[in-house]
Kinemage of the C-alpha trace (Angstrom):
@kinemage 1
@onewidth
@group {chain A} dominant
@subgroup {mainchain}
@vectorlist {calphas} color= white
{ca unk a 1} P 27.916 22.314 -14.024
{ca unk a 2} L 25.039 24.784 -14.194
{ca unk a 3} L 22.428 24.243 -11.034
{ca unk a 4} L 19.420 23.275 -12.375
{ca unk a 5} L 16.040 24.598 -10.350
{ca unk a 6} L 12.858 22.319 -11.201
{ca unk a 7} L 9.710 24.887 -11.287
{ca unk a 8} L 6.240 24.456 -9.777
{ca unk a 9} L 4.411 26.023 -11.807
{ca unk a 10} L 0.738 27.035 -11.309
{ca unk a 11} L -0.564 25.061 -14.540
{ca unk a 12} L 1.129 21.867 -13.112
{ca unk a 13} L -0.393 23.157 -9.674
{ca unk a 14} L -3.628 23.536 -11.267
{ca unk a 15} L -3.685 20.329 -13.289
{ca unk a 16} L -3.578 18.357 -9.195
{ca unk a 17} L -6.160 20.776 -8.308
{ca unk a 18} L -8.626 19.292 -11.213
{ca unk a 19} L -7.871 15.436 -10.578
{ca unk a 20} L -8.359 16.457 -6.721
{ca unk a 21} L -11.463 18.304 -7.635
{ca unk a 22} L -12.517 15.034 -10.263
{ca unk a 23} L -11.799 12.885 -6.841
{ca unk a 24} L -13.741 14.638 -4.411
{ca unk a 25} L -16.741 14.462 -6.950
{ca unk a 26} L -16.112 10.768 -7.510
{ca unk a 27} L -16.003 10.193 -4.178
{ca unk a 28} L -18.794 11.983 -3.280
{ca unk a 29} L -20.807 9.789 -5.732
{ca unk a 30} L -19.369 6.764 -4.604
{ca unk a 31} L -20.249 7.742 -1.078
{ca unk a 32} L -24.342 8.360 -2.212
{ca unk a 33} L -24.174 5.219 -3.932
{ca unk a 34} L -22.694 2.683 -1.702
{ca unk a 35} L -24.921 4.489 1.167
{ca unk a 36} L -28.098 3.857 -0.947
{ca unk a 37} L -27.118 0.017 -1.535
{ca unk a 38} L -26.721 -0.274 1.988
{ca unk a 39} L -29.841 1.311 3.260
{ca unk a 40} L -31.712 -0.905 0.078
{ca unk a 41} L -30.122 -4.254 1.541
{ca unk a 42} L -30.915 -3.655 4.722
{ca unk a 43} L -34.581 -2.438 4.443
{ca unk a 44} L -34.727 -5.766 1.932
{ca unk a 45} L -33.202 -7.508 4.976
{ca unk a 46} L -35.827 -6.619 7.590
{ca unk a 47} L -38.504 -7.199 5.120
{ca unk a 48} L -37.620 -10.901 4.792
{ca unk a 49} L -37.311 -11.110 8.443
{ca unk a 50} L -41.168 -9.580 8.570
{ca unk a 51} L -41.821 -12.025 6.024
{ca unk a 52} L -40.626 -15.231 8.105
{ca unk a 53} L -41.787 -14.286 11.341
{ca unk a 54} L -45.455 -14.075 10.009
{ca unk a 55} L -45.206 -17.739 8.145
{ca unk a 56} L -46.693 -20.908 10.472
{ca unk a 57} L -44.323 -22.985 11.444
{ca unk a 58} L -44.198 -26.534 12.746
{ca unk a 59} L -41.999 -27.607 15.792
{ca unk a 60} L -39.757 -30.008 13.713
{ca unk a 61} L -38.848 -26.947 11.780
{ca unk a 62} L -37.894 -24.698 14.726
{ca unk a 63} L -35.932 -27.574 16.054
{ca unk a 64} L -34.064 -27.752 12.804
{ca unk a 65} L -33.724 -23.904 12.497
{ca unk a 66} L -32.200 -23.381 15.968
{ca unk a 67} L -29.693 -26.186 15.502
{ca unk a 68} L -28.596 -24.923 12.083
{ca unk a 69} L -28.619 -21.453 13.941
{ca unk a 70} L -26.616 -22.529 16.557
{ca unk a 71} L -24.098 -24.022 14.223
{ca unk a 72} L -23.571 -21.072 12.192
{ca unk a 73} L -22.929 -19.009 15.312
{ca unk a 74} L -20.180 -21.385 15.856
{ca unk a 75} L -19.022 -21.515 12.327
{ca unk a 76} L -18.580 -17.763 12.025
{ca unk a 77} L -17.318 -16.915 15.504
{ca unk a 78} L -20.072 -14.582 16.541
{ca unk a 79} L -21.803 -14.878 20.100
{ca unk a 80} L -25.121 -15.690 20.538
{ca unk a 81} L -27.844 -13.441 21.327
{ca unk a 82} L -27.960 -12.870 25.261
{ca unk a 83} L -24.395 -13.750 25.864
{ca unk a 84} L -23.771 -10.471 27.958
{ca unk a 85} L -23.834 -6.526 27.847
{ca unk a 86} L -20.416 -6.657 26.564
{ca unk a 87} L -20.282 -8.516 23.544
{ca unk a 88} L -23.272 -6.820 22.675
{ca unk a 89} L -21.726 -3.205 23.211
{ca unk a 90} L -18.676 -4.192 20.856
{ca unk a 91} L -21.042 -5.328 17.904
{ca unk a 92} L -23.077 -2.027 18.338
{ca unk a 93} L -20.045 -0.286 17.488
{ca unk a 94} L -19.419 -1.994 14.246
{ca unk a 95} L -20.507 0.696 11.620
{ca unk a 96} L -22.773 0.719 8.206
{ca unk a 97} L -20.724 -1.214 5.405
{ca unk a 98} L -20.611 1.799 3.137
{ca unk a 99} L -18.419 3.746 6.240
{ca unk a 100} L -16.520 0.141 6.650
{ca unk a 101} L -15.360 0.690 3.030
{ca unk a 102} L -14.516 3.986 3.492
{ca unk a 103} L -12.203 3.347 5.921
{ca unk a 104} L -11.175 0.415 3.850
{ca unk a 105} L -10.446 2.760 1.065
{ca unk a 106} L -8.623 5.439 3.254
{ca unk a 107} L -6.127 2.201 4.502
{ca unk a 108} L -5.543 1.201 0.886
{ca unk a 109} L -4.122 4.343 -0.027
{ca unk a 110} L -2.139 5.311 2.690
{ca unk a 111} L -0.273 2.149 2.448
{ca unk a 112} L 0.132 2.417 -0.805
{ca unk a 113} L 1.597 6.456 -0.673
{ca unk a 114} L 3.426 5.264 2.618
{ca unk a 115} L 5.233 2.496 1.265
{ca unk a 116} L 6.003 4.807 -1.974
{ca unk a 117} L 7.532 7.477 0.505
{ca unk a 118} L 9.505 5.011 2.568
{ca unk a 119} L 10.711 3.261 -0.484
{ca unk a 120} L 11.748 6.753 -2.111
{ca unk a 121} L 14.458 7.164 1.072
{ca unk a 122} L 15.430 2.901 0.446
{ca unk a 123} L 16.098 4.032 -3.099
{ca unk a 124} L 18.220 7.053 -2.334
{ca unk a 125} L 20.289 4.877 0.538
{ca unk a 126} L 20.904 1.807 -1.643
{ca unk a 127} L 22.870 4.282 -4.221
{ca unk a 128} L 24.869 5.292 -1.362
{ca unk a 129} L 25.714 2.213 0.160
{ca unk a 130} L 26.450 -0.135 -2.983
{ca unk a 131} L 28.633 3.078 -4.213
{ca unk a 132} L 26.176 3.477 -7.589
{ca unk a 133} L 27.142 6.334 -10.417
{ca unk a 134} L 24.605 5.764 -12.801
{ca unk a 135} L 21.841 7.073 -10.936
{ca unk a 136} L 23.605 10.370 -9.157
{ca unk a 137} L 21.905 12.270 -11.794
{ca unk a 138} L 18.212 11.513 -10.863
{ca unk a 139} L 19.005 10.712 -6.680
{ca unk a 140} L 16.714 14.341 -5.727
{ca unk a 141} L 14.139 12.254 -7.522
{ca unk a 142} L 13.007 9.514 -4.957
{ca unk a 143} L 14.138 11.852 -2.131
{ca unk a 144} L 11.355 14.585 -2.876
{ca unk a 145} L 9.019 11.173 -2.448
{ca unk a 146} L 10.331 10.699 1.033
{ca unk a 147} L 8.628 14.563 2.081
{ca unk a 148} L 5.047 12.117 2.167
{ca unk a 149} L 6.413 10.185 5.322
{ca unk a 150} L 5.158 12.963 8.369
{ca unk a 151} L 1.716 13.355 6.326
{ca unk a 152} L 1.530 9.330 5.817
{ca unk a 153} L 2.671 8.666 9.573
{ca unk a 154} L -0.110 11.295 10.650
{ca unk a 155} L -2.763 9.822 8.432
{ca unk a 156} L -2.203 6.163 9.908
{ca unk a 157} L -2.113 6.784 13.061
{ca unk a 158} L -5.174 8.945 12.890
{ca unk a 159} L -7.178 6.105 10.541
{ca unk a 160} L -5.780 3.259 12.829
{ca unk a 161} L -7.737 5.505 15.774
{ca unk a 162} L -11.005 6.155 13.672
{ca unk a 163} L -11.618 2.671 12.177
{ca unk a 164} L -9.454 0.652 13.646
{ca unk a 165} L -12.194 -1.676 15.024
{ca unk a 166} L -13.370 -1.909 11.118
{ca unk a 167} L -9.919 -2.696 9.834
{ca unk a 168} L -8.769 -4.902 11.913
{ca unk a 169} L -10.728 -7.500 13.877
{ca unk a 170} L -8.177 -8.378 16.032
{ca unk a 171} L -8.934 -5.189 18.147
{ca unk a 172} L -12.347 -6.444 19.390
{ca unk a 173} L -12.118 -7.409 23.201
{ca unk a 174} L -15.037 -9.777 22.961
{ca unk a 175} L -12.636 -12.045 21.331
{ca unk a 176} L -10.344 -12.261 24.111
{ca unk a 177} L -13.202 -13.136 27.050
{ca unk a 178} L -12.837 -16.910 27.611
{ca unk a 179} L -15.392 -18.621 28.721
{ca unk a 180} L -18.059 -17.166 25.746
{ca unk a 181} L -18.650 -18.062 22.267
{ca unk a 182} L -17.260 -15.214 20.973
{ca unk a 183} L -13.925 -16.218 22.610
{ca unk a 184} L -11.079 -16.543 19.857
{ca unk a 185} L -8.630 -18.712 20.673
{ca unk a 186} L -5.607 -18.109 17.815
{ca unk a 187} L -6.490 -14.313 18.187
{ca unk a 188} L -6.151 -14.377 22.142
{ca unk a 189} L -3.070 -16.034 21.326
{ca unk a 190} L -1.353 -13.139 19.367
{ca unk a 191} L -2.335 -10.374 22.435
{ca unk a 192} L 1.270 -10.248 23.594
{ca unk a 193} L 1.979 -8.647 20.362
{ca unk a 194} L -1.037 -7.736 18.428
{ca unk a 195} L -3.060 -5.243 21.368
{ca unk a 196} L -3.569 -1.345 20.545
{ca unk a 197} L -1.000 0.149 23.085
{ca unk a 198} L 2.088 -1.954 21.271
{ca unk a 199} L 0.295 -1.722 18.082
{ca unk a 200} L 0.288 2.238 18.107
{ca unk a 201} L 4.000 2.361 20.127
{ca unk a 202} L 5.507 0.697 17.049
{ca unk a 203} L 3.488 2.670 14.249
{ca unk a 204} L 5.026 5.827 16.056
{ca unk a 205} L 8.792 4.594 16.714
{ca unk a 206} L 8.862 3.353 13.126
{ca unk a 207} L 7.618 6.713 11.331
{ca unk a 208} L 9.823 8.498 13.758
{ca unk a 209} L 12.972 6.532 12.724
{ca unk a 210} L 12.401 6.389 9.289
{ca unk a 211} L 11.650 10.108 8.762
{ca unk a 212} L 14.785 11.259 10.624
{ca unk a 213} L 16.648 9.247 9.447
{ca unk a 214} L 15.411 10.862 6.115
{ca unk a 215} L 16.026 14.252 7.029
{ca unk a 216} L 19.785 13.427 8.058
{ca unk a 217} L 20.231 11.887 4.449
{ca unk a 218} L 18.590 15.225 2.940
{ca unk a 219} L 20.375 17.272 5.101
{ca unk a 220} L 23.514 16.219 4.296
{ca unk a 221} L 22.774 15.805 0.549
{ca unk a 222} L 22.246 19.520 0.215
{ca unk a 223} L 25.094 20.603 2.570
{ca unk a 224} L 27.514 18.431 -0.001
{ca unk a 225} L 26.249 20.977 -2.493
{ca unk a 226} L 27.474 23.586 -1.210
{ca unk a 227} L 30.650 22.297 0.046
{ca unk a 228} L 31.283 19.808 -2.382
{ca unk a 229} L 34.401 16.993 -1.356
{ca unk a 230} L 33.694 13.354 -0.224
{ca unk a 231} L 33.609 13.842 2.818
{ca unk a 232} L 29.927 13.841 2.818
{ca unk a 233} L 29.411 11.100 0.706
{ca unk a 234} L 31.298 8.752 3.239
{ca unk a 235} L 28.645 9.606 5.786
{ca unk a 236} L 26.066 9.543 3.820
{ca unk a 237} L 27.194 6.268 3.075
{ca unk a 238} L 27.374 5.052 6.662
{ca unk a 239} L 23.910 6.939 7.324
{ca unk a 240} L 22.376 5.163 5.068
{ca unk a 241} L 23.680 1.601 6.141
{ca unk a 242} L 21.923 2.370 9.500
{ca unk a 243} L 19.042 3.659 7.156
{ca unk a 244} L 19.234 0.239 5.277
{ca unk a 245} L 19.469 -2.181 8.623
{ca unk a 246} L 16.708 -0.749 10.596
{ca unk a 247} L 14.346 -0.887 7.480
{ca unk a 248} L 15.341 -4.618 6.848
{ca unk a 249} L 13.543 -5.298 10.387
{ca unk a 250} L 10.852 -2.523 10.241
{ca unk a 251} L 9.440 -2.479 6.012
{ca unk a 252} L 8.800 -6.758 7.419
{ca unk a 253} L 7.129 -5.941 10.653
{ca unk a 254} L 5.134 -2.806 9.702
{ca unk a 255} L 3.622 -5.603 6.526
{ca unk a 256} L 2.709 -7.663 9.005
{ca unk a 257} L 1.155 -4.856 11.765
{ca unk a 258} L -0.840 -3.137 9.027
{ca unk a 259} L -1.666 -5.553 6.455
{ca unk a 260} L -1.252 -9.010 7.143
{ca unk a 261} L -3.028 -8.831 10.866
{ca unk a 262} L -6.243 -7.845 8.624
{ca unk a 263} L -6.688 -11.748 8.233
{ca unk a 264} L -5.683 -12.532 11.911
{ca unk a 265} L -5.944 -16.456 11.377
{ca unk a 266} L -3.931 -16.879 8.485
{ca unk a 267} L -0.558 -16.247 8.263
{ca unk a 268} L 2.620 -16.463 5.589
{ca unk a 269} L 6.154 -16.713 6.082
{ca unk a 270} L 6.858 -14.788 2.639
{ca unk a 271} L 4.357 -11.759 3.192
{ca unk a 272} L 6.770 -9.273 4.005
{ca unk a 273} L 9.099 -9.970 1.180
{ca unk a 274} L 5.643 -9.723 -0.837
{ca unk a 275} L 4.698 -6.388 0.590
{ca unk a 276} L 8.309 -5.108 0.466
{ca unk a 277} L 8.202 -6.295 -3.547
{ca unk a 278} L 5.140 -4.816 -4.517
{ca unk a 279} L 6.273 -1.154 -2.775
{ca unk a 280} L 10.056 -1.212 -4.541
{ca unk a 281} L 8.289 -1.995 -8.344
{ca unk a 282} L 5.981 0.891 -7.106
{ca unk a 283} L 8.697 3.307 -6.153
{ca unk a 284} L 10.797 2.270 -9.046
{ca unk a 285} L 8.327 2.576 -11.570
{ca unk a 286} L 7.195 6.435 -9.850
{ca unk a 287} L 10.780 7.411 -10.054
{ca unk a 288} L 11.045 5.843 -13.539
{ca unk a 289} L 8.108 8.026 -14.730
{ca unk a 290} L 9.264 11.271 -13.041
{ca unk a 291} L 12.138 11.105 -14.669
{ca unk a 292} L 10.879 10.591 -18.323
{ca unk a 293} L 8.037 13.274 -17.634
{ca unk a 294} L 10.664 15.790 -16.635
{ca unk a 295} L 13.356 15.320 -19.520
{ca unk a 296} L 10.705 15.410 -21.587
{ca unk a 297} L 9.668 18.941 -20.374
{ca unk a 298} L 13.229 20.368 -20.294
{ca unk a 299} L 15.137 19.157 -17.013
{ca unk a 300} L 17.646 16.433 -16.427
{ca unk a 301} L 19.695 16.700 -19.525
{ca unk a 302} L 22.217 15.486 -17.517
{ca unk a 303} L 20.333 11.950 -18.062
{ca unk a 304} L 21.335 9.969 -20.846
{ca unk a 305} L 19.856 7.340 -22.473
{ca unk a 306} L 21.825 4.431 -20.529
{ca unk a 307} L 19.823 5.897 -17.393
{ca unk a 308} L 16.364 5.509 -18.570
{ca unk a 309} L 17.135 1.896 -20.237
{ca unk a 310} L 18.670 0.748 -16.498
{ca unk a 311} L 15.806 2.069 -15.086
{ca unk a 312} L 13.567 0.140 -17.402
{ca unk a 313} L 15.560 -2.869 -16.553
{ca unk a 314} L 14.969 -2.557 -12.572
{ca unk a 315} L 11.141 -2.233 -13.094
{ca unk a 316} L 11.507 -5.376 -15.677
{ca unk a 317} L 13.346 -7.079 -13.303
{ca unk a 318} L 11.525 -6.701 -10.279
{ca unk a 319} L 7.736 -6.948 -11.576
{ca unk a 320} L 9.485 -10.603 -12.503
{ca unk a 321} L 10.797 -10.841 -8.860
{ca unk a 322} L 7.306 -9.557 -7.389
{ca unk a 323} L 5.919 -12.452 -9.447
{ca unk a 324} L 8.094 -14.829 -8.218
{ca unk a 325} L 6.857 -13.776 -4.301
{ca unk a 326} L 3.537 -13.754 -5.717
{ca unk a 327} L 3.436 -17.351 -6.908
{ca unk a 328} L 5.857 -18.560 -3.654
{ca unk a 329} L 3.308 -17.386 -1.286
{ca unk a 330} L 0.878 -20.400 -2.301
{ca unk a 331} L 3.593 -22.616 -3.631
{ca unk a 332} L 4.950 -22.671 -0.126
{ca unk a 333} L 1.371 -23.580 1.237
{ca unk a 334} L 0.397 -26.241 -1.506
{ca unk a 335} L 4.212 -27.934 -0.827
{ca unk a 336} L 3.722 -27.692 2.932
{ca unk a 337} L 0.348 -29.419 2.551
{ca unk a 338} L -0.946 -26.861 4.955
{ca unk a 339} L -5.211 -26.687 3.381
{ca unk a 340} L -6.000 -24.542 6.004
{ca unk a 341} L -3.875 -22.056 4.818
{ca unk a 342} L -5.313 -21.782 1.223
{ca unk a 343} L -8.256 -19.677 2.804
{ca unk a 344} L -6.761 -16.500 1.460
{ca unk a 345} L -6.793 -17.247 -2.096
{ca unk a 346} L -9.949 -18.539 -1.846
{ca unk a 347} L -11.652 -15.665 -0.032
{ca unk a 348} L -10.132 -14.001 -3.560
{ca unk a 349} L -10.721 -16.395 -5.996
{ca unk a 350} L -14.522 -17.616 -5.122
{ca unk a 351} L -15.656 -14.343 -4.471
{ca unk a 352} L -17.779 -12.489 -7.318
{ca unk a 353} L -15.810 -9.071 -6.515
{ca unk a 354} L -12.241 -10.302 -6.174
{ca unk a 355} L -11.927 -13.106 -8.553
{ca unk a 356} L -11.662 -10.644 -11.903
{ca unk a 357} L -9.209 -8.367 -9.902
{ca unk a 358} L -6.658 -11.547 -8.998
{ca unk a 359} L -6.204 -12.267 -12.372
{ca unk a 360} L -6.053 -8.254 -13.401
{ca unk a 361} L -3.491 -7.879 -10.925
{ca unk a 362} L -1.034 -10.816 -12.650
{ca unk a 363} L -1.974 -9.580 -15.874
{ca unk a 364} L -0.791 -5.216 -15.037
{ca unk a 365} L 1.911 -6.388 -12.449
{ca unk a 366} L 3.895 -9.146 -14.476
{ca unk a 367} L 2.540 -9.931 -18.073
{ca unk a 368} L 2.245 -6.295 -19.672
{ca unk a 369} L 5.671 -5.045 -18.504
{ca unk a 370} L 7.213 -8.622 -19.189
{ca unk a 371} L 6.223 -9.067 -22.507
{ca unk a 372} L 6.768 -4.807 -23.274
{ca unk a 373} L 9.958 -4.562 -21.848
{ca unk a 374} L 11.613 -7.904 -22.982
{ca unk a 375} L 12.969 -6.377 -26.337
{ca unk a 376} L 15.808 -4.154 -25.720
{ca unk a 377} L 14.859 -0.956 -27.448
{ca unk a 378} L 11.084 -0.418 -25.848
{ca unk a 379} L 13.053 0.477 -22.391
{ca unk a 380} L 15.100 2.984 -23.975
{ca unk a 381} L 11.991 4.573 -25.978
{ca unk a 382} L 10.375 6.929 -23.438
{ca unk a 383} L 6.744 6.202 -24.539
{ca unk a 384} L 7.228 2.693 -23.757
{ca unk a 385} L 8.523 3.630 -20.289
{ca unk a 386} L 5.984 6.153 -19.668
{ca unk a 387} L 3.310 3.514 -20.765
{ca unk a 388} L 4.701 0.927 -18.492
{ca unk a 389} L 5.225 2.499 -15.292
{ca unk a 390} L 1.511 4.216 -15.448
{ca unk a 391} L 0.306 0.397 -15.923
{ca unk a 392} L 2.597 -0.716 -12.960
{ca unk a 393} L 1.468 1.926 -10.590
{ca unk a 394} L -2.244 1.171 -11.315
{ca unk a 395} L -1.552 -2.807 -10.974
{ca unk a 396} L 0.182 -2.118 -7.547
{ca unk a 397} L -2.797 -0.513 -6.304
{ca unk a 398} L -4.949 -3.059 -7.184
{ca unk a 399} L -2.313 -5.560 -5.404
{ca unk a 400} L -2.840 -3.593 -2.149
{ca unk a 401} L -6.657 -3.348 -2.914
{ca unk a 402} L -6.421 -7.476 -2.861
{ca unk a 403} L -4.351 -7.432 0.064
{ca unk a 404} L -6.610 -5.196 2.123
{ca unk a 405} L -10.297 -4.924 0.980
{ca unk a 406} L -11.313 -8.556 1.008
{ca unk a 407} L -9.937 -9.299 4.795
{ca unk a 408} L -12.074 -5.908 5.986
{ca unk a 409} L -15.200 -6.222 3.753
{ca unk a 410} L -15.670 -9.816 3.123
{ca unk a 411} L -18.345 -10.166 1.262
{ca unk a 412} L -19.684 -6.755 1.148
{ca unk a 413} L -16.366 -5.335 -0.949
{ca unk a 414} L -16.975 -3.779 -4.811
{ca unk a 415} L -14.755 -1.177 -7.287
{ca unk a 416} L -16.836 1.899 -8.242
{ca unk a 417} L -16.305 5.510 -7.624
{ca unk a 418} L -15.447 5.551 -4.619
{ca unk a 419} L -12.299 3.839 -4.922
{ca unk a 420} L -11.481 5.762 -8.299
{ca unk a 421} L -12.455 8.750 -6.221
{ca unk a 422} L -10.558 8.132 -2.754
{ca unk a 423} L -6.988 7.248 -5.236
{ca unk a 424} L -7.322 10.396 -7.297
{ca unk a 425} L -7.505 12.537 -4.073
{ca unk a 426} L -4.320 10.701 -2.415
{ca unk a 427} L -2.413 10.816 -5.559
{ca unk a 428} L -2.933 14.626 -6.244
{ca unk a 429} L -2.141 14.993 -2.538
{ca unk a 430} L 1.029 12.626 -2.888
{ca unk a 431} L 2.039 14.727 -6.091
{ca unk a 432} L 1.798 18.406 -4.758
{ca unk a 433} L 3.557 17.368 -1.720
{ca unk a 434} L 6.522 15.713 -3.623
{ca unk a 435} L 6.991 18.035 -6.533
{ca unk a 436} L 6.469 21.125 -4.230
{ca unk a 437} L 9.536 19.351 -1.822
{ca unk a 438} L 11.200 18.563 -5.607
{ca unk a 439} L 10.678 22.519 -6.228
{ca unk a 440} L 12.908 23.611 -2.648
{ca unk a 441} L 16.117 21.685 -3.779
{ca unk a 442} L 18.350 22.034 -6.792
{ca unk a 443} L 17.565 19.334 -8.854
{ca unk a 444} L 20.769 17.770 -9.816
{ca unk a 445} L 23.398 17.078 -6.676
{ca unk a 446} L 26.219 18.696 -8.067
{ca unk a 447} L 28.767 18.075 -5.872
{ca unk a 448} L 27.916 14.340 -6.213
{ca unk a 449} L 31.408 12.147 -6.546
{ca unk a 450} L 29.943 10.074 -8.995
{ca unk a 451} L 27.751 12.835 -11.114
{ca unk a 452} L 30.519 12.825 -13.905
{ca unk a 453} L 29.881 9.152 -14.206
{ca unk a 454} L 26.192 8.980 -14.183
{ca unk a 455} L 26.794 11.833 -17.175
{ca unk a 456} L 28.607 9.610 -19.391
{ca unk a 457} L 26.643 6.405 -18.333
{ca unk a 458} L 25.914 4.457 -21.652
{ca unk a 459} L 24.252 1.034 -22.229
{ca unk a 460} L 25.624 -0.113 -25.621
């Protein structure tokens, strides 16, 4: 079989230089925008506290207002004024809410292009392990994803260090001084795990792991090209077992360090599958499109129609399964008659910016490709598959923009440019990184055992 070389070329290069340019424009007005709104609300703010200190007031009324005062303090966790120094210091360092979402923003993405990345080497080691033909013609694929995983590890690490305090509350130490009203008691609770030191050690060990244990899978890959024989299948096979057990334990624990410790109080015992789900329909549904975009443009003839309509079945299959998580997550609660617990859903529902995008998010990530890809013929039609996966990858964003943006901004969250803006400039950057890797290695693995099945692979 004929190697087959995918080319970078410089109009694909320059087509992710205009949707980087387009996002750094975006964001740029997003930036002005949300900076204005917040200078507006706060000048609006001190005005109305101008406003009250200069209206007469009679001692019944001060009475009331320092005991409703005193209750919200209470309510919302926040010390009172003249606690101590410290407290004090920590809520000086809490920044403008247009810088909060920022940082907000940056998290979003990088989870989502992380998980896409780590998910791109799951993909590759699953074929390996369960022994799978069909898809040795498309494996180089999800692999050229994986190249993401130093620049994702890099970019949360340094985040985590910029606005961590923003992100995630839990890294406050006013919240761990008893004896104050500031003092949190379930938070102080989770310090022998959740604290920055053990926090950043297991960021670093799991990015570690998971990208070597990458590059051994690609090394190998392309040495079984040269030297053909199945030799290097059967330890690519065993590598990716080890690949497969370590992310079992890590993909769970790395949901809850980065996303689910957001909303330190509550807690779910499904949120890693969740988090696991909505990366895998994201990965599947990238890989899905790749494929279809480069067939279309010359490449992969090795991949028949069979391939694309088993790929349409995975991302059918699991936007269903994704669902079922989805709808588990508060079943689980409501059946457990835990009320307490239901404070997630409604920070999402209630809320005037999250509501719309709950019900969005059902709608892109279960409805559209359930009802599109429930005849049999629309996932072996590449416009339907192209349509599809575009819809899926936008829905999963907005599922990590639900995960993440509400728990950080509260009340102050909102969808404008800046979002649109900040996802444009970490997709181009995604792309260029995985098409130039895609570019480096021959694009069909040859040597592959099971490449003369994946080229007769029909679905009748």
């Amino acid at each position: 079989m004929a190697e087959e070389q995918f080319q970078f070329t410089s109009k694909a290069k320059k087509t992710i230089s205009i949707i980087a340019i387009v996002g750094v424009v975006l964001l740029g007005l997003g930036i002005f925008f949300t900076a204005s709104d917040s200078g507006h609300s706060e000048q609006s703010g001190h005005q109305t506290e101008d406003t009250m200190d200069n209206l007469p007031v009679v001692a019944d009324d001060l009475e009331d207002a320092h005991a409703t005062e005193d209750i919200d303090q209470k309510h919302f966790g926040e010390p009172e004024h003249g606690e101590g120094e410290h407290a004090g210091a920590e809520h000086g360092e809490e920044h403008a809410s247009w810088l909060k979402r920022i940082y907000a923003n940056l998290w979003i993405n990088n989870m989502y292009f992380v998980g896409l990345a780590l998910l791109g080497v799951f993909f590759v080691a699953i074929q390996y392990v369960s022994q799978a033909g069909w898809s040795a013609s498309l494996i180089r694929i999800p692999m050229s994803f994986s190249s993401w995983l130093p620049i994702g590890g890099a970019l949360t690490l340094l985040i985590f260090l910029l606005g961590g305090h923003d992100i995630f509350h839990w890294t406050h130490d006013y919240l761990y001084v008893e004896g104050t009203d500031a003092y949190d008691e379930i938070i102080a609770g989770k310090r022998g795990y959740l604290n920055t030191p053990f926090f950043i050690g297991r960021m670093i060990v799991y990015f570690a792991v998971w990208y070597l244990m990458f590059r051994f899978i690609r090394k190998k890959s392309l040495e079984e090209d040269l030297k053909g024989g199945q030799d290097y299948f059967f330890r690519l096979r065993a590598l990716s077992a080890i690949f497969i057990v370590f992310f079992a334990v890590t993909s769970s624990t790395a949901a809850w360090d980065w996303i689910l410790s957001i909303d330190t109080h509550w807690f779910s015992t499904m949120f890693g599958w969740y988090v696991f789900a909505s990366w895998w329909v994201t990965a599947l549904a990238a890989i899905t499109l790749v494929t279809v975009i480069l067939k279309e443009n010359g490449y992969l003839k090795i991949v028949t129609t069979g391939v694309l309509h088993d790929l349409g079945k995975f991302v059918f299959a699991f936007s269903i399964f994704w669902t079922y998580i989805w709808f588990s997550q508060f079943m689980l609660i409501y059946y457990s008659n835990m009320p307490e617990e239901t404070i997630y859903f409604i920070e999402r529902l209630s809320s005037d910016h999250y509501s719309k995008v709950f019900f969005v998010n059902l709608i892109l990530n279960f409805f559209f490709p359930f009802l599109v890809f429930m005849p049999r013929d629309s996932k072996r039609h590449t416009v339907f598959l192209k349509i599809v996966t575009i819809i899926v990858l936008i829905g999963h964003w907005f599922d990590f923009y639900l995960m993440i943006t509400p728990g950080v901004m509260k009340e102050d969250g909102g969808f404008g440019f800046l979002e649109i803006g900040m996802a444009l400039i970490f997709g181009a950057a995604f792309l260029f990184v995985a098409l130039r890797s895609l570019s480096k290695i021959p694009l069909v693995a040859k040597n592959h055992p099971m490449i003369e099945e994946a080229k007769h692979h029909h679905v009748f």
